[in-house]
C-alpha positions in Angstrom: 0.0 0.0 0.0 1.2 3.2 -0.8 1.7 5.9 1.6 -0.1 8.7 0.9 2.1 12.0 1.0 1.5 14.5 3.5 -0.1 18.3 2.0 2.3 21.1 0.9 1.9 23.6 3.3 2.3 27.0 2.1 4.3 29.0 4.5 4.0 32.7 2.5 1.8 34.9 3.4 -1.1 35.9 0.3 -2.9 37.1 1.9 -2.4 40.3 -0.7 -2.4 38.3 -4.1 -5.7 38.3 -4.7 -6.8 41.2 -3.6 -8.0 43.5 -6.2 -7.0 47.2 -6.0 -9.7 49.6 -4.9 -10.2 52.4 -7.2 -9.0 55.9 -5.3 -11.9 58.2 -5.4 -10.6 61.3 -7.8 -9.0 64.2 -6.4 -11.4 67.2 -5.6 -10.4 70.5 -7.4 -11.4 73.5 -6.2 -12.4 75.5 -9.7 -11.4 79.3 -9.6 -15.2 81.1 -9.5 -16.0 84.1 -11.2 -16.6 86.1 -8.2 -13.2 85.4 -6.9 -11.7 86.2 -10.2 -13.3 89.5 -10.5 -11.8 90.4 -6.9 -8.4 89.4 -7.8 -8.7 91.7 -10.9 -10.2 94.4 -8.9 -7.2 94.2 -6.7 -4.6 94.2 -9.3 -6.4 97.1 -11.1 -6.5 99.3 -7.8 -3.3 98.5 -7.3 -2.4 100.0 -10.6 -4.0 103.3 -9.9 -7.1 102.7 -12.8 -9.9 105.2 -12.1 -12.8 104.1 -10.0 -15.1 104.3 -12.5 -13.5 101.6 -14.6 -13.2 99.0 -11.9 -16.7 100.0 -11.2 -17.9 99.0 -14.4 -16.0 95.9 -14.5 -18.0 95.1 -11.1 -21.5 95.8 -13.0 -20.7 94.1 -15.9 -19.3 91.2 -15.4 -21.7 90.5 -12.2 -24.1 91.0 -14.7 -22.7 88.2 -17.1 -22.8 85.9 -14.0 -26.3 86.6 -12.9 -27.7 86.0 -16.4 -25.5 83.2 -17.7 -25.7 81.3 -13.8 -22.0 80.0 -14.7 -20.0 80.0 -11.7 -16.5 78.9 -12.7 -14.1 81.0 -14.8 -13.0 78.1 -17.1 -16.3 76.6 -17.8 -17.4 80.5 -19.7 -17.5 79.4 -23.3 -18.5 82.1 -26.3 -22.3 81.0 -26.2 -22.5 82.1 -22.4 -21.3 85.4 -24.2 -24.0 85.1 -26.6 -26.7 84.2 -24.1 -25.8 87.5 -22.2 -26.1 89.6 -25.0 -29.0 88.4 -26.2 -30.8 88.9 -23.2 -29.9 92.9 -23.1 -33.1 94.9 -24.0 -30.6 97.8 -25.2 -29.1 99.2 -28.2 -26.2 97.9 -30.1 -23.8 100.5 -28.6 -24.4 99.9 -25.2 -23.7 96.2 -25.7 -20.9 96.9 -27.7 -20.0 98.7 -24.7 -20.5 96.4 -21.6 -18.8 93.0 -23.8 -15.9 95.6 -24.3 -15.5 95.4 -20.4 -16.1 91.7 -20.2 -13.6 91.5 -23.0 -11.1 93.5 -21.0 -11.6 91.2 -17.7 -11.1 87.6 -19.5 -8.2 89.1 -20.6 -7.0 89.8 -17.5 -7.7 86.6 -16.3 -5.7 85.0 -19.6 -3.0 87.3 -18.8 -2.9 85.5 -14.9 -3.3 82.3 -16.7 -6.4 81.3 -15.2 -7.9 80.9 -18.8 -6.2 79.1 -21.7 -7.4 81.0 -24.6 -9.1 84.0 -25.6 -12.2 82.3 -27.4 -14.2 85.7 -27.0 -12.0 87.4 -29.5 -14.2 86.3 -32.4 -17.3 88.5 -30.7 -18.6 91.2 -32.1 -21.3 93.9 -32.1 -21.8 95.7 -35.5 -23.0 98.8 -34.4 -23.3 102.1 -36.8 -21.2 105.4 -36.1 -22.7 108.2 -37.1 -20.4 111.3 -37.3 -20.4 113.2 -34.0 -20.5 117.0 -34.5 -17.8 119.4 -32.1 -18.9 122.3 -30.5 -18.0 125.7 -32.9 -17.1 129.0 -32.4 -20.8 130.0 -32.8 -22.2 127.6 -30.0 -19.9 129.6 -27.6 -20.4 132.4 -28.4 -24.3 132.3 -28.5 -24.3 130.7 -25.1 -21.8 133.3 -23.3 -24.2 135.7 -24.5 -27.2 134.2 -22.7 -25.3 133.6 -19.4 -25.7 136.2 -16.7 -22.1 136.4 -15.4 -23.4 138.2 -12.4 -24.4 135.3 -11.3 -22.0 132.7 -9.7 -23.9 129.5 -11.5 -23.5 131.3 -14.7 -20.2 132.6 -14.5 -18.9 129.1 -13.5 -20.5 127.7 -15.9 -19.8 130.1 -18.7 -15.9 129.4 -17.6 -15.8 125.7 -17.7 -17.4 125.7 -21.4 -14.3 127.9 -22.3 -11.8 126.1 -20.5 -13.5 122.8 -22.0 -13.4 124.4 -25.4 -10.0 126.0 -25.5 -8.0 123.2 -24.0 -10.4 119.5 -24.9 -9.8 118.8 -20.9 -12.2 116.5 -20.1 -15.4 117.1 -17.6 -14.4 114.2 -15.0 -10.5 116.1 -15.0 -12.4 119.5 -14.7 -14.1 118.7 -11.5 -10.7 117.8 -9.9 -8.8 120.9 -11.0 -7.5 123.4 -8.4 -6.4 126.8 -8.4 -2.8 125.9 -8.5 -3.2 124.0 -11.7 -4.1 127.4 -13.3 -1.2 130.1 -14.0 -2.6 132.8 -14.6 0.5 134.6 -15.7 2.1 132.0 -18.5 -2.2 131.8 -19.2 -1.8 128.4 -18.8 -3.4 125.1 -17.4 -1.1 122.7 -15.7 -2.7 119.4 -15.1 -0.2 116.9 -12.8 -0.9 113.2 -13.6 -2.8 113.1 -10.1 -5.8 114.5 -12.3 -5.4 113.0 -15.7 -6.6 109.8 -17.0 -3.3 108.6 -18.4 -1.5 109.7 -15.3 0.6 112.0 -17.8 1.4 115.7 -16.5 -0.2 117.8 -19.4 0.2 121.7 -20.4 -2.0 123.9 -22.4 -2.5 127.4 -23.1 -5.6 129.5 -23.2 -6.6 133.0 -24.1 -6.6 136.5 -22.8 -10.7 136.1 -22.3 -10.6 133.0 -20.5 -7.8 134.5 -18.2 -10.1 137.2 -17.1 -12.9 134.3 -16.3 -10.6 132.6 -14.8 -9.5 135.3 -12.3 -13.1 136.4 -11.4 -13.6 133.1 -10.6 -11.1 132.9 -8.4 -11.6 135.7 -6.6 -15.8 134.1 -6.1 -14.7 131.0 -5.0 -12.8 132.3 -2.0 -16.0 134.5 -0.8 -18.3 131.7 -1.6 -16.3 129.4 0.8 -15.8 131.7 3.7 -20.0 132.5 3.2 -20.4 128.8 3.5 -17.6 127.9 5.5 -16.0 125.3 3.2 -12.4 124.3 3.0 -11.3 123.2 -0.5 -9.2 124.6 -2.8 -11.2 123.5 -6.2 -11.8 125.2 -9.3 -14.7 124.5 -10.1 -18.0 124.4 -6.9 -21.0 124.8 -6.2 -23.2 127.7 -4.9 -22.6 126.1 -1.6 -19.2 126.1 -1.1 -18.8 122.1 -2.3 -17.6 120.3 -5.3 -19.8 120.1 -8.7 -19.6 116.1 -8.4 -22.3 113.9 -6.3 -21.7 111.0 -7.5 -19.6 108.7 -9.7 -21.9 109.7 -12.2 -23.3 113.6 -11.2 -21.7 116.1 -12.0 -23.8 119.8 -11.3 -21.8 121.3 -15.1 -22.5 118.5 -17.2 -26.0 118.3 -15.7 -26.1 122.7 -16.3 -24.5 122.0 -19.9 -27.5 120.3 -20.7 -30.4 122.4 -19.6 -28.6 125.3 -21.6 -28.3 123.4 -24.9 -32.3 122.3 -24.1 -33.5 125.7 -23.4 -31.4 128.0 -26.0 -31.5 125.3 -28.8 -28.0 124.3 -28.5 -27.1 120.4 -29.7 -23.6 120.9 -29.3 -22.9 122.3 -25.9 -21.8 119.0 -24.1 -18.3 117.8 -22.4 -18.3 115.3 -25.6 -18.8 118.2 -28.0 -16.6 120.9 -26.6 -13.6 118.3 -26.5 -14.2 117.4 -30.0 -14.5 120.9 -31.0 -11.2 121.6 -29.6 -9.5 119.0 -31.8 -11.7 119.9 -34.5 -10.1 123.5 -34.2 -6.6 122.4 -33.8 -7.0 120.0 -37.1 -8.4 123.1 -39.2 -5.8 124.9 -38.4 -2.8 122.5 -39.1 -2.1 120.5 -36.4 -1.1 117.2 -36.9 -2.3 113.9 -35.3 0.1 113.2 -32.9 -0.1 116.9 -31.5 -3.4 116.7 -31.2 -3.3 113.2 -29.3 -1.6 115.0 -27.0 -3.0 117.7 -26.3 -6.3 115.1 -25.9 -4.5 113.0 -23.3 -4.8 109.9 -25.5 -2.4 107.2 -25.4 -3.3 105.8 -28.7 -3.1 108.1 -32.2 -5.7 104.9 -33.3 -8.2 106.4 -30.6 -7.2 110.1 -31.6 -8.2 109.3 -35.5 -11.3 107.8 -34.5 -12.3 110.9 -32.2 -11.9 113.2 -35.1 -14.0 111.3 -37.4 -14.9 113.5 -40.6 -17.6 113.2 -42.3 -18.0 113.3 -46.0 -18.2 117.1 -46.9 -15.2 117.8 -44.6 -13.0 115.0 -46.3 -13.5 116.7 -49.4 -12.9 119.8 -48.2 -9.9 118.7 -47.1 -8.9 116.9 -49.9 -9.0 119.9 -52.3 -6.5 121.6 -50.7 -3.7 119.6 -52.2 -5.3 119.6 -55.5 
């Protein structure tokens, strides 16, 4: 009889062998919101000394585009989010034109910070049409000094920042800031520092005998409206009461005053827009070249310079003969 031979036993431990490898749940990430994008910017454009009105439109805007579109992260916006948003704006072509020009300028922040991969929006467009914007003339000022009671603080004020608008294109938001050390009254000249100027660059420009005077009466007002009010700031340009012209990021007492003249004497041309444009206008007819002009506008671009002093057809011709 054979023996029958004793079982192997197996001293290793498998315990392991045939155990099959759990899958590892994946890896949360934590997605880079909207919101929190927008703050960053915000921060970085603060930083960088941008006006406050800028970084409050950013704020609107793209708040706006999140509200609508409900997308919450940064890198799931695609172009038809875009598209939705527009689309559901009940406004004209300009004004959408205008708010996707401020969503344009965030995303491309945020490609610029690498927290987007590509600028997909850059294919979005608004057609919108330009019609040729007219410039305040030497006739529009004139009529309109001759209404204005100068007798009258409101008046005089107001009949003084039209001319300072007129003869030196400053704009209306730069107005409200100036002081009475940016004017020198014996060089008759304005001296805007960067502080005041939306390109941060220090800016010169001269202005006439008649504005002088205007300028000096003003002056002279200011001071006794202050101590009657008991006020203590050294601006240009105030109110009756002693305080500045602007209430709000987007009140202003002159622009508001600009437009009740132009209403009431029939005047389409006596805006901050126009008067600034007129002043290029002037300095073009008279044989200034672009890139004097652009600076004397405060732009930082001739592109944006060429496109403010949009001719229209008669004036191209006009302009044209002359080298026939």
């Amino acid at each position: 009889m054979t023996k029958r031979k004793p079982a192997l036993h197996v001293q290793a431990d498998l315990s392991g062998v045939f155990n099959v490898q759990q899958p590892q749940p994946p890896r949360q990430t934590h997605k880079l919101t909207i919101h929190k994008a927008l703050t960053s910017v915000l921060r970085q454009m603060r930083a960088a000394g941008l006006r406050e009105r800028t970084m409050d439109d950013y704020e609107l805007h793209v708040s706006h585009f999140a509200k609508v579109t409900g997308v919450q992260a940064l890198e799931d916006v695609t172009s038809d989010h875009i598209y939705e948003w527009l689309s559901s704006m009940n406004v004209s072509n300009q004004t959408k034109l205008t708010r996707l020009k401020c969503l344009k300028a965030f995303l491309s922040r945020c490609l610029d910070n690498g927290w987007v991969t590509s600028n997909y929006w850059r294919g979005i467009r608004i057609k919108v049409d330009n019609p040729v914007k007219e410039g305040a003339t030497d006739r529009d000022i004139r009529i309109l000094l001759s209404l204005l009671d100068l007798s009258k603080f409101v008046e005089l004020r107001d009949a003084t920042a039209v001319l300072l608008m007129y003869q030196t294109g400053i704009r209306v938001g730069t107005l409200s800031k100036l002081q009475s050390k940016h004017i020198d009254l014996d060089a008759q000249m304005l001296k805007m520092d960067g502080g005041i100027i939306k390109n941060h660059q220090s800016l010169y420009v001269p202005f006439d005998n008649t504005l002088m005077t205007l300028l000096t009466v003003l002056i002279e007002q200011n001071d006794l409206v202050r101590q009657a009010n008991r006020t203590n700031n050294d601006l240009l340009f105030i109110t009756k009461n002693g305080t500045p012209v602007v209430t709000s990021q987007t009140g202003n007492n002159i622009t508001k005053r600009l437009g009740r003249y132009a209403k009431e004497y029939g005047l389409k041309n006596i805006n901050p827009h126009a008067l600034r444009r007129g002043f290029a206008k002037n300095l073009l007819g008279k044989g200034a070249n672009i890139a004097l002009i652009s600076k004397a506008l405060g732009h930082s671009d001739l592109a944006v310079t060429t496109r403010y002093l949009h001719l229209d057809k008669e004036e191209v011709a006009e302009n044209l003969r002359s080298y026939l």
